[in-house]
N, C-alpha and C positions, 0 to 999 in steps of 0.2 A: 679931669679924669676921663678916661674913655669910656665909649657907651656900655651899659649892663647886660650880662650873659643870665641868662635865669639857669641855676644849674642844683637841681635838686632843688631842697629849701631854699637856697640862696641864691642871692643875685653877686654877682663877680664882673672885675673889669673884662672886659672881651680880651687885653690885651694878654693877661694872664692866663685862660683857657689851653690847656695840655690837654685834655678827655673830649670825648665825644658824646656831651649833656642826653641824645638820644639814641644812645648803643648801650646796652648792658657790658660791666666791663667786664672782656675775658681775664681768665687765672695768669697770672704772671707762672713760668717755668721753673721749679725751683733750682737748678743745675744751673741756669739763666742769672736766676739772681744771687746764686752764691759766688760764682764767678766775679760778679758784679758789686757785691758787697767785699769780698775778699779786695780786689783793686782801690774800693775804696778808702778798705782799713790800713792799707800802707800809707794813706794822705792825711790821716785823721788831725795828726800836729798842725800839717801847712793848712788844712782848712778850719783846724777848730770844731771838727765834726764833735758830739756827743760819741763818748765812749760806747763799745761794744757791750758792757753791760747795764750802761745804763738804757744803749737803745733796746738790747732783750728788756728790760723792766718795762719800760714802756710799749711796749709792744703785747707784754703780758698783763697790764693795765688796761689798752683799747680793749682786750678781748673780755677780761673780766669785767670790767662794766658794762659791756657791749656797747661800746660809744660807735654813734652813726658821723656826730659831724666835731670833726675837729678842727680847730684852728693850732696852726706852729707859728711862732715869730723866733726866724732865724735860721732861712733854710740850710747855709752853709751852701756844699756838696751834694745834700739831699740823702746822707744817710739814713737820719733819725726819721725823715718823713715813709725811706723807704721799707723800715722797718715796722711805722705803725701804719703803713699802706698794705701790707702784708697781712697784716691783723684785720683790718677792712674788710681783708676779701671774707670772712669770717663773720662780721658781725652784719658787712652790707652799706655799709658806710662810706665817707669820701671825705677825703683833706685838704683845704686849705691852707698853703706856707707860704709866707711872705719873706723875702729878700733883697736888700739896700743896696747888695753889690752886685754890678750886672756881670763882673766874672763868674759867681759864684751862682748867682742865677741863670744863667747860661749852663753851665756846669751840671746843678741842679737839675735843671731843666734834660738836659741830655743821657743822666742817669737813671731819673724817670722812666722815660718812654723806653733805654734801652732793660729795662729790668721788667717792662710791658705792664705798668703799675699808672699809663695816663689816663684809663680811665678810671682812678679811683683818687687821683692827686690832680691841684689847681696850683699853679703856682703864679704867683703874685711877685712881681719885679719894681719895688718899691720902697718909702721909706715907712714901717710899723706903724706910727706916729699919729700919721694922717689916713694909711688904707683902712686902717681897721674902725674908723669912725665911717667912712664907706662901706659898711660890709654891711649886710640885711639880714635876719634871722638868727639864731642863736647857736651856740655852740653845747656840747656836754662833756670836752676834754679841751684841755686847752693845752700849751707847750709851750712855754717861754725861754727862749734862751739865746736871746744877743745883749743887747746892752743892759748893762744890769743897775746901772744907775735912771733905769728905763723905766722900771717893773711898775713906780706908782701911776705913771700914763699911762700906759698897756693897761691898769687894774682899773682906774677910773674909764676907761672908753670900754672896758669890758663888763663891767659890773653899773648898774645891776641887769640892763635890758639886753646885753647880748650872751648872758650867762646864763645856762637852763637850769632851774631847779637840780640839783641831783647831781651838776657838774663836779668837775676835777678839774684845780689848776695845778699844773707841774711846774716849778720852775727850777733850770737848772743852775748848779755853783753856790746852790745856798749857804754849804760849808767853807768853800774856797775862795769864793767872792763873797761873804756875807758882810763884810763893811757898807760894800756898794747897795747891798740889798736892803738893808738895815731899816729905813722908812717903810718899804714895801712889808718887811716881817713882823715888826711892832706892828703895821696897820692889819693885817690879815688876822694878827694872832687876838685881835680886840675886837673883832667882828664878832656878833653872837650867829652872825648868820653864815659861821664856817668852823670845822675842825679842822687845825693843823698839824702833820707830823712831819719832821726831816727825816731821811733814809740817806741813806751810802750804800751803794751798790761796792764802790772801787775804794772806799775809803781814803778818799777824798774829796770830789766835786761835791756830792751833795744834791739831793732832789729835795725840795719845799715841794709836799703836796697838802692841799687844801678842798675840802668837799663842803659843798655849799647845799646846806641842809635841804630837803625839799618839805612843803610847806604839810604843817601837820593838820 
């Protein structure tokens, strides 16, 4: 792995680094980024992005909780990131997404910066699997949505030390993929130390959210 960025609470591969760790980040444009969202809502099939309502839900999530540091697995295109990058600039926070395909991360990567959202987003060009057992400090929103026959590794390398008190995991397809999920669900739902609910934005995909008690 490449050498460590210290960036905010966290420490990140340097190779990933999109933001500028000592520059406050400026407001992205909103006419900037709707342009830029709209462009990407015509690709959402070819890339798999997260639907448009499900990225408003989660966008209206970061804000309601006021989550500072999130973690995504599964940048795609970098819709979903650039929607709860948006909410960021609100609560003050900064995102972490990681991504397995260097198209797609590249991609990512490029819709970022041109939506002016790099310095609140880190993007990570790699495989889930292994970066996030790499990653240092903790998380309080988390975003799951590539492989879904994945979710019990993601959950074990996430929980308990890199999950804050108080956290939210999201994970998307819980309805549409929920075969694949199935160990992942059974196990969350047996945790004393989480409530679980499904939502349907679109009425279909499906969002598993789960809140991880903080200590009484």
């Amino acid at each position: 792995m490449a050498g460590l960025l210290t960036f905010g609470a966290w420490a990140t591969p340097a190779v990933a680094q999109t933001g500028d760790a000592g520059r406050k980040p400026s407001k992205a444009d909103p006419s900037r980024v709707r342009k830029i969202l709209d462009g990407m809502e015509s690709q959402i099939g070819r890339y798999w992005s997260t639907p448009r309502k499900d990225a408003e839900f989660l966008h209206l999530m970061v804000k309601a909780t006021r989550a500072v540091h999130i973690l995504e697995v599964g940048t795609s295109q970098g819709y979903s990131a650039i929607w709860m990058g948006l909410a960021l600039e609100e609560t003050g926070g900064r995102l972490m997404t990681i991504e397995i395909d260097t198209e797609r991360h590249r991609l990512a990567r490029k819709n970022v910066q041109d939506a002016g959202l790099a310095g609140r987003v880190t993007l990570i060009r790699g495989d889930a699997h292994r970066e996030i057992a790499g990653l240092r400090g903790t998380f309080d929103f988390v975003f799951l949505d590539a492989d879904k026959d994945g979710q019990m590794d993601y959950f074990r390398k996430l929980y308990p030390n890199k999950l804050a008190p108080g956290a939210i995991i999201a994970v998307h397809n819980a309805i549409s993929e929920a075969g694949d999920m199935k160990d992942y669900a059974e196990t969350i739902r047996r945790l004393p130390d989480f409530d679980t609910v499904i939502i349907s934005t679109t009425l279909g995909d499906g969002i598993s959210l789960s809140y991880r008690h903080r200590a009484s």
